[in-house]
C-alpha positions, -999 to 999 in steps of 0.1 A, spaced: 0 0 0 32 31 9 47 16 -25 11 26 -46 18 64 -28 35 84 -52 24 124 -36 52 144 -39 73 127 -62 93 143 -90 94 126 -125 124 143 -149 123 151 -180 123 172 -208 89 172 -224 66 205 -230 45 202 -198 82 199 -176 97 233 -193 65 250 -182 70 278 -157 55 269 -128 33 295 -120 17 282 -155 10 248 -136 -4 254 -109 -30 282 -125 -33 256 -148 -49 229 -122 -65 252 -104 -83 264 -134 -91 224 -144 -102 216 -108 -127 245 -115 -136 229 -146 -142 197 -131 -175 210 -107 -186 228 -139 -191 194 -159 -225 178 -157 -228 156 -181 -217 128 -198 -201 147 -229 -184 172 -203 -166 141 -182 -155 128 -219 -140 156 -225 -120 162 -191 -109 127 -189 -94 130 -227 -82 166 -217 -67 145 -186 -52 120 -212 -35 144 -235 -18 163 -209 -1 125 -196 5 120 -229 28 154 -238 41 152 -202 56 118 -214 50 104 -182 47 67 -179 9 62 -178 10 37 -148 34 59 -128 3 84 -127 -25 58 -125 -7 45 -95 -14 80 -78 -49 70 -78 -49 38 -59 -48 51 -21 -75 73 -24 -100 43 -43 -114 34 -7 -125 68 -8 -139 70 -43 -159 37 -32 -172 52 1 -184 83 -21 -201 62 -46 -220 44 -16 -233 66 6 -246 90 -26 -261 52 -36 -281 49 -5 -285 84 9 -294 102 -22 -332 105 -31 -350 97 -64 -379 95 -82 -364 63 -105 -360 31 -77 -333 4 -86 -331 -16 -56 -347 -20 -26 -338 -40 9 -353 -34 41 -346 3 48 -319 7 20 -328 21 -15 -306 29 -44 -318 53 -70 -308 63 -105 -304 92 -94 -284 85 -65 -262 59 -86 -252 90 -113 -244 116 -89 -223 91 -68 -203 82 -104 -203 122 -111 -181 123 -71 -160 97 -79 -148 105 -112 -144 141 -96 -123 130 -72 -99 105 -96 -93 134 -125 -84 159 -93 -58 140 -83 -50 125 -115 -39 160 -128 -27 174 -97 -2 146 -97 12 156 -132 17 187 -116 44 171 -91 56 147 -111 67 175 -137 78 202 -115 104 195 -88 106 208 -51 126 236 -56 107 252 -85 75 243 -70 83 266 -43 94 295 -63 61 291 -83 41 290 -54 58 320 -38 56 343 -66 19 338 -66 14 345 -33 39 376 -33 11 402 -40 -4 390 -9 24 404 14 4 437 12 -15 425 37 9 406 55 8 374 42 40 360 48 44 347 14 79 328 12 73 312 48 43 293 36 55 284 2 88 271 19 65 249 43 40 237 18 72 227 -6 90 211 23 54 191 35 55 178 2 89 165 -5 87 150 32 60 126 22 82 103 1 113 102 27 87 96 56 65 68 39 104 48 31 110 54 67 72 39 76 78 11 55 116 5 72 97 8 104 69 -18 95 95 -45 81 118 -43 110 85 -47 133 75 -74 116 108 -88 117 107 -89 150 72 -106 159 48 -76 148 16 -82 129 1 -51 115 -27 -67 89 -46 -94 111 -74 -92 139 -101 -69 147 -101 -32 139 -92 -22 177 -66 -47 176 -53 -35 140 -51 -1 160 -30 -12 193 -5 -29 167 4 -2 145 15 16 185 54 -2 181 49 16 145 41 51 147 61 60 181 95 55 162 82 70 133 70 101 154 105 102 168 119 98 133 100 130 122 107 152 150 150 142 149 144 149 110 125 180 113 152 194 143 181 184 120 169 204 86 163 232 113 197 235 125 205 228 94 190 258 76 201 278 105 240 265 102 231 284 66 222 316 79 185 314 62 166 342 74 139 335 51 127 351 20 141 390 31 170 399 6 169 366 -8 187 363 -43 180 339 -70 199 318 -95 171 312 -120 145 342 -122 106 331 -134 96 344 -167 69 334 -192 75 321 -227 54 313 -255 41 277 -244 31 287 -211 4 307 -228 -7 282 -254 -11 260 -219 -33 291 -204 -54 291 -237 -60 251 -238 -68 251 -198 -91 284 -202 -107 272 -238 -117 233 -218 -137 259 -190 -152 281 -213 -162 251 -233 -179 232 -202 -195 262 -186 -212 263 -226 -218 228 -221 -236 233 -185 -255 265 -191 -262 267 -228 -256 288 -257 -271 323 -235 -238 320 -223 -217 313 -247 -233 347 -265 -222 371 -235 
């Protein structure tokens, strides 16, 4: 299950969507997640999932790699399918048992959540995989700068955000260290009852606790060794700057949510 977690990982290359700026990607998803609640039909989620396809497909990114970023959250996309299955009122009845009733209606909106939830992750992953730590940050930054007006601190939170994420690989190889050494050693972590399940992972989440904290203390004194004062009078190597395919990108992402907000509420708006 850690190995089918792939959040925060960083995919090289040298393809069209990695030589974006960054700033470009992360409008860019935004601006599809939008797009996403604005489908609401069966044409509109055909034409996000093969928007969600062609995007894989110039990033050149192996097409498993960034299937495999949906597998931990599929318990969720079941759960969400469920409860709108039996909690979601109808007029058309499919099934009936006792007090549970699933409903057309309730069936389709549940598919509707689900495929929302797999095409935002889906293309938020192809946003880590093609833009590494470091650049992240500086894209995130730079669109937060004009928010120091009012004193968002704008560098502190894109340094934590960045570092959050580029944590979450190194601490799930240390969880899965942990877990094999356990079991080594007598542990069982998948067996018994679901308070039992929850007393054994105890032997695994106090080291790893420990683990986070020694980690967390060492890149501190770390950056302090450094002399990092944070973002004041801070220099950089590589400055941000648009080019020409960062705004063919903005006009594909903006023409797929003009397109579906057509789609959704007709040709009155397509005419403003």
């Amino acid at each position: 299950m850690l190995g089918n977690i792939t959040l925060g990982q960083y995919f090289p290359g040298n393809s069209f969507i990695h030589k974006l700026d960054p700033r470009t990607k992360i409008l860019s998803t935004l601006i599809y997640i939008i797009a996403i609640f604005l489908a609401d039909s069966a044409v509109s989620y055909g034409i996000l999932v093969a928007f969600a396809a062609l995007a894989i497909t110039v990033s050149r990114l192996p097409v498993m790699l960034v299937l495999k970023s949906v597998k931990p959250i599929l318990i969720i996309v079941l759960l969400t399918l469920l409860i709108h299955m039996f909690t979601m009122p109808g007029e058309h009845v499919l099934f009936t048992w006792k007090f549970l009733m699933v409903t057309e209606e309730g069936l389709h909106f549940g598919l509707k959540m689900g495929l929302r939830l797999i095409l935002l992750l889906l293309f938020s992953s192809i946003l880590t995989f093609t833009t590494s730590p470091i650049v992240l940050t500086d894209g995130i930054e730079c669109l937060l700068r004009p928010f120091a007006v009012i004193g968002v601190p704008a560098h502190e939170l894109a340094m934590m955000m960045t570092i959050a994420l580029r944590f979450i690989p190194t601490l799930l190889e240390e969880t899965d260290r942990i877990m094999k050494a356990q079991t080594a050693r007598g542990a069982v972590f998948t067996s018994g009852n679901l308070v039992q399940r929850v007393k054994n992972m105890l032997p695994l989440l106090v080291p790893l606790f420990i683990s986070a904290f020694r980690r967390a203390d060492e890149l501190a004194t770390a950056m302090e060794a450094r002399c990092y004062r944070g973002g004041e009078g801070r220099t950089r190597m590589h400055h941000l700057a648009y080019g020409g395919r960062d705004f063919v990108a903005y006009a594909a992402v903006c023409f797929l949510a003009v397109g579906l907000a057509c789609l959704r509420w007709g040709s009155s708006l397509c005419v403003l």
